[in-house]
C-alpha positions in Angstrom: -115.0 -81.2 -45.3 -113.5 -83.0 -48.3 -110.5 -80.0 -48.6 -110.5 -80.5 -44.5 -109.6 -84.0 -44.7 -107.5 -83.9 -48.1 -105.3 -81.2 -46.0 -105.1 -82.5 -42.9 -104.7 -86.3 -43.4 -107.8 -89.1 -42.4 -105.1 -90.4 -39.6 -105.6 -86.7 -38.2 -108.5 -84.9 -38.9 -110.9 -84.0 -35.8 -114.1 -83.4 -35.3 -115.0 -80.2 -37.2 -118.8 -80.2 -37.6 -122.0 -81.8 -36.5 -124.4 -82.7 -39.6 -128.5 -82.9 -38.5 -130.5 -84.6 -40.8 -134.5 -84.5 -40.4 -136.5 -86.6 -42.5 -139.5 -84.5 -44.2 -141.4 -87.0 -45.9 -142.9 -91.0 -45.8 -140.3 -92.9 -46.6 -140.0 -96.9 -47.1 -136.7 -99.2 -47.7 -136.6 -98.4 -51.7 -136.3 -94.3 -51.0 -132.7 -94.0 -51.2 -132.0 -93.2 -47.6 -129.0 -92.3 -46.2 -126.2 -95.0 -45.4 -123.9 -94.8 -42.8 -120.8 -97.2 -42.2 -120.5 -97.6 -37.9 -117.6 -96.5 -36.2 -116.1 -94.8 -39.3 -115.1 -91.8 -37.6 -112.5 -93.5 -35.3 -110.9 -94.6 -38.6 -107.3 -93.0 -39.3 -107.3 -94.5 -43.5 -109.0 -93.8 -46.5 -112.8 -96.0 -46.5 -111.4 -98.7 -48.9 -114.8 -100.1 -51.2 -114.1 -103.6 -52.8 -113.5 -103.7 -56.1 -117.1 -104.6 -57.7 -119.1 -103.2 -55.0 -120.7 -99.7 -54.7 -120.7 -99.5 -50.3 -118.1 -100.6 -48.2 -118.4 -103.4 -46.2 -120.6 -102.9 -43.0 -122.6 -99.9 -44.6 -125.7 -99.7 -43.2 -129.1 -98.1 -44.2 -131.1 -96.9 -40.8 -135.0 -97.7 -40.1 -136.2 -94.1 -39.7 -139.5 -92.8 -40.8 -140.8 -89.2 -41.2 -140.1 -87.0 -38.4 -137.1 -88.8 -37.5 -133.5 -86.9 -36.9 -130.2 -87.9 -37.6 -126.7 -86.7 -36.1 -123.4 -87.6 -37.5 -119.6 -86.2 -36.8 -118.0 -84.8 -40.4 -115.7 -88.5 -40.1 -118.8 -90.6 -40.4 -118.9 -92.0 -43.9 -122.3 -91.5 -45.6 -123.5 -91.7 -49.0 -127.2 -91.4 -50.2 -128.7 -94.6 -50.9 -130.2 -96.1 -54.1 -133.9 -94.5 -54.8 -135.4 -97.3 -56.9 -139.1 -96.0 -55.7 -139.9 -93.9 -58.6 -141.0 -90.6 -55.9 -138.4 -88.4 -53.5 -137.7 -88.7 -50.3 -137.5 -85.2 -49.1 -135.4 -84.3 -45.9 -133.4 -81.2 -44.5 -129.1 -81.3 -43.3 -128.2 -78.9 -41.6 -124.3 -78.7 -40.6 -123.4 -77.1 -37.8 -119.6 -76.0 -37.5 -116.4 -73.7 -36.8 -117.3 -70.2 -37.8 -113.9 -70.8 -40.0 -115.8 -73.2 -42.3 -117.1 -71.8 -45.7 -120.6 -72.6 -45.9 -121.2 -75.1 -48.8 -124.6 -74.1 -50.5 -126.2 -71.2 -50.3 -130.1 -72.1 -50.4 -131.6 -68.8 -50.4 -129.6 -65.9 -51.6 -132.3 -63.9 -52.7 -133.7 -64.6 -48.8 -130.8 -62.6 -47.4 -130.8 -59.6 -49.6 -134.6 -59.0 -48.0 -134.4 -55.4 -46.4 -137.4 -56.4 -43.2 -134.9 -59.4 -41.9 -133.9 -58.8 -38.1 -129.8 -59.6 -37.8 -130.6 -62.1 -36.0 -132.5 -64.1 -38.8 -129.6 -63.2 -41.5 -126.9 -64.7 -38.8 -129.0 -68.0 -38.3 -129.9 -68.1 -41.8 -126.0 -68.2 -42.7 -125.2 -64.7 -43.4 -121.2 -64.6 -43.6 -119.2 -64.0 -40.6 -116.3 -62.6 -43.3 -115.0 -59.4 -44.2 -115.8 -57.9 -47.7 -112.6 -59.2 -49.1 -113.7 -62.7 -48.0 -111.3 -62.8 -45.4 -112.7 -64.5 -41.8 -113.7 -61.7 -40.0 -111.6 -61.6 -36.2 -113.3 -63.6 -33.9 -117.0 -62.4 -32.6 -117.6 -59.8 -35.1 -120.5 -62.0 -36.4 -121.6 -62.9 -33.3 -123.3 -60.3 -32.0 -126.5 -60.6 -33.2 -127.1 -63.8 -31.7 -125.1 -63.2 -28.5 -128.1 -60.6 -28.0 -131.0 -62.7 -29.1 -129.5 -65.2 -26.0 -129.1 -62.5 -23.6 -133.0 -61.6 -24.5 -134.2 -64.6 -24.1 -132.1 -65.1 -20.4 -133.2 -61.9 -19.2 -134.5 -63.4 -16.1 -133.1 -66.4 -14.5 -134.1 -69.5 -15.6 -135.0 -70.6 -11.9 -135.6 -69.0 -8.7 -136.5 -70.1 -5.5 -138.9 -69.1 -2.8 -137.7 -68.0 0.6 -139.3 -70.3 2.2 -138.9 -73.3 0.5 -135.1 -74.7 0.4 -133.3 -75.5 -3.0 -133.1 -78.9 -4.2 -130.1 -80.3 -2.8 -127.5 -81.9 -5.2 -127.3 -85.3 -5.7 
């Protein structure tokens, strides 16, 4: 995102990915959650910080507990907060973007190498959608392992209707 942005300017960079945080573990004020600064992806200039402090002005920390999920555009500013509680507060992100993006950690390698994996599972957990140069590979070769997992689980229509009783009508 960082290279996105350096490249293509804060006045024009779009919306490129979707980033899902879900919060794992109990967490209070002190846990170093994740702060946010509203409206900050509608800005078209660099987040300016004063000098002395650590957040710009307006940051914000949310009141979310375990369970909870956030979702945030690639423009948002965020930052992880202070954890002055002496224990981690454990939670998952997930980013969710153009096919074109390079992914940006690689959690599990050893997961992927794993010969009893369906194609499906290797596609959803990141497995590149390059060629073995590291070139993008054209558009869909990747895909088709979850294109088929959809069309399996849409086999049969989603609703049908009886004969004899009329559709819903739209409102």
């Amino acid at each position: 995102m960082g290279a996105a942005t350096g490249d293509l300017g804060h006045e024009t960079i779009g919306r490129i990915a979707i980033k899902v945080v879900y919060v794992v573990s109990d967490i209070t004020p002190d846990t170093g959650l994740t702060m946010f600064l509203p409206g900050s992806h509608t800005d078209t200039g660099p987040i300016a910080v004063p000098a002395g402090a650590i957040n710009p002005p307006g940051a914000i920390t949310l009141a979310i507990g375990p369970t909870d999920v956030v979702l945030f555009e690639n423009r948002t500013w965020h930052t992880s907060g202070l954890n002055t509680s002496g224990r981690p507060h454990l939670a998952v992100m997930m980013q969710y973007g153009y096919r074109w993006l390079a992914p940006i950690d690689d959690p599990a390698p050893a997961l992927l190498e794993r010969d009893d994996l369906p194609d499906i599972e290797r596609r959803l957990l990141g497995q590149p959608d390059r060629n073995p140069d590291g070139s993008i590979a054209h558009e869909g070769a990747g895909a088709w392992p979850v294109r088929e997992w959809w069309q399996h689980l849409n086999a049969a229509p989603t609703r049908s209707f009886s004969p004899t009783y009329p559709a819903p009508a739209n409102d």
